[in-house]
RODRENKOL-147434 format. One line per field, with one value per residue (C-alpha): residue number from 1; residue in one letter; x, y, z. Coordinates in nm, 3 decimals. Layout:
N
nr: NUM; ...
rest: A; ...
px: X; ...
py: Y; ...
pz: Z; ...
END
This chain:
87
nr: 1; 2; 3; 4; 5; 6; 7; 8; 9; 10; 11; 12; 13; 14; 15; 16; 17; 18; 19; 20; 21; 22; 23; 24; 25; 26; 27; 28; 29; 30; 31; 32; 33; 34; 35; 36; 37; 38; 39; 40; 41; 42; 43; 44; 45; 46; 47; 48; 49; 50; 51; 52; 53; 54; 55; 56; 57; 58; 59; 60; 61; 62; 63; 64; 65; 66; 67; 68; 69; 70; 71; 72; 73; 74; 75; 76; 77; 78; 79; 80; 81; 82; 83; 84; 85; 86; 87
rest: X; X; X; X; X; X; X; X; X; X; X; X; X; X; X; X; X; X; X; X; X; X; X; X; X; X; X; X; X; X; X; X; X; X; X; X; X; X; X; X; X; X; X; X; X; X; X; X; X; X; X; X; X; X; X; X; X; X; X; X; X; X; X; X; X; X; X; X; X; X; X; X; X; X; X; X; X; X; X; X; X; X; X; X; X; X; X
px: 0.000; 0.132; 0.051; 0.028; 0.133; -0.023; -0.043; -0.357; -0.409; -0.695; -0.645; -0.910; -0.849; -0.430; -0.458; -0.257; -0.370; -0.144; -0.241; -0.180; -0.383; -0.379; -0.646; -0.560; -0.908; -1.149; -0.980; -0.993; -1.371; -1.394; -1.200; -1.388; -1.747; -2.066; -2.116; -1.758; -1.790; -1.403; -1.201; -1.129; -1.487; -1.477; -1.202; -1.270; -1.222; -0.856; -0.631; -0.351; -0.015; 0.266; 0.209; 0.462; 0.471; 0.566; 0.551; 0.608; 0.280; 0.595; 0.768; 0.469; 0.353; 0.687; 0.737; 0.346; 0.498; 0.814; 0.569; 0.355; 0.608; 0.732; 1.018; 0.788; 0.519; 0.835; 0.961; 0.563; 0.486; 0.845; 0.938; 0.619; 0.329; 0.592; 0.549; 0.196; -0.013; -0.321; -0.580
py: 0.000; 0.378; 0.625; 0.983; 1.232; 1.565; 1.967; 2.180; 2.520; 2.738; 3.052; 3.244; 3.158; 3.167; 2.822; 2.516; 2.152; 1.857; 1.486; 1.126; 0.901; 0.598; 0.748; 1.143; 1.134; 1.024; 1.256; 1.567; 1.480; 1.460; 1.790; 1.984; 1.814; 1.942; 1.737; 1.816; 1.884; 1.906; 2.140; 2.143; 2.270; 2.656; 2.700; 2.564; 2.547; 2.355; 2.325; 2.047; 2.214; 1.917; 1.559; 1.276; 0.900; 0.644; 0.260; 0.252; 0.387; 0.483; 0.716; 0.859; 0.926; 1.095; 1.308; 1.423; 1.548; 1.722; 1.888; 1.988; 2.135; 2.502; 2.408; 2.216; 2.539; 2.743; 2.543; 2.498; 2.867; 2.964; 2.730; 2.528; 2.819; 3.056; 2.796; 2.918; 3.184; 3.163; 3.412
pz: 0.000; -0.106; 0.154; 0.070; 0.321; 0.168; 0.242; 0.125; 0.110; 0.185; -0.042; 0.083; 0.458; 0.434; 0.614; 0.556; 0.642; 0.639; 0.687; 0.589; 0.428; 0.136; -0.065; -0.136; -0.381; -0.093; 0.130; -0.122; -0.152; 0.220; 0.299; 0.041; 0.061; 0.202; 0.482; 0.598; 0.981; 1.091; 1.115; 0.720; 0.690; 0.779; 0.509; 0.166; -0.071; -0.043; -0.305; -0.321; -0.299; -0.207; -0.163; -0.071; -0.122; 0.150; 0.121; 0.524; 0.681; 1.032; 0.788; 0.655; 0.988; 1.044; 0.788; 0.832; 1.159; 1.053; 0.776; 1.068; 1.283; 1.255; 0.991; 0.803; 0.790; 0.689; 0.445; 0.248; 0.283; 0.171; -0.064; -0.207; -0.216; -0.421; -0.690; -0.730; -0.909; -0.699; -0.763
END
């Protein structure tokens, strides 16, 4: 099994959400659907903006973390949303 470790971006909202899961297309439907009623909810739409593939579900789980932490927020917002033209 591939697991994705992922990063989304709420343009509208300047919010960032990072998770982990083996299917990034139920998960995009999830975040972004109408009967939404996490967190994810009060800021779509989100928009894919890194994603990362594990084949050990302990190393995806770490490397969610590091993206998580304060030098993993740095390092999206600095060097993955340049990449960007959002609008």
């Amino acid at each position: 099994m591939v697991y994705k470790v992922y990063v989304l971006y709420s343009v509208g909202h300047d919010k960032l959400f990072t998770g982990m899961t083996s299917s990034l297309s139920d998960q995009m439907i999830s975040h972004n659907g109408e009967s939404s009623d996490d967190w994810t909810a009060d800021y779509q739409p989100w928009m894919l903006v890194h994603m990362e593939l594990f084949d050990d579900k302990a190393l995806a789980l770490i490397r969610q973390k590091n993206l998580e932490s304060t030098s993993g927020i740095t390092y999206i917002r600095e060097q993955v949303l340049p990449l960007f033209e959002f609008k």
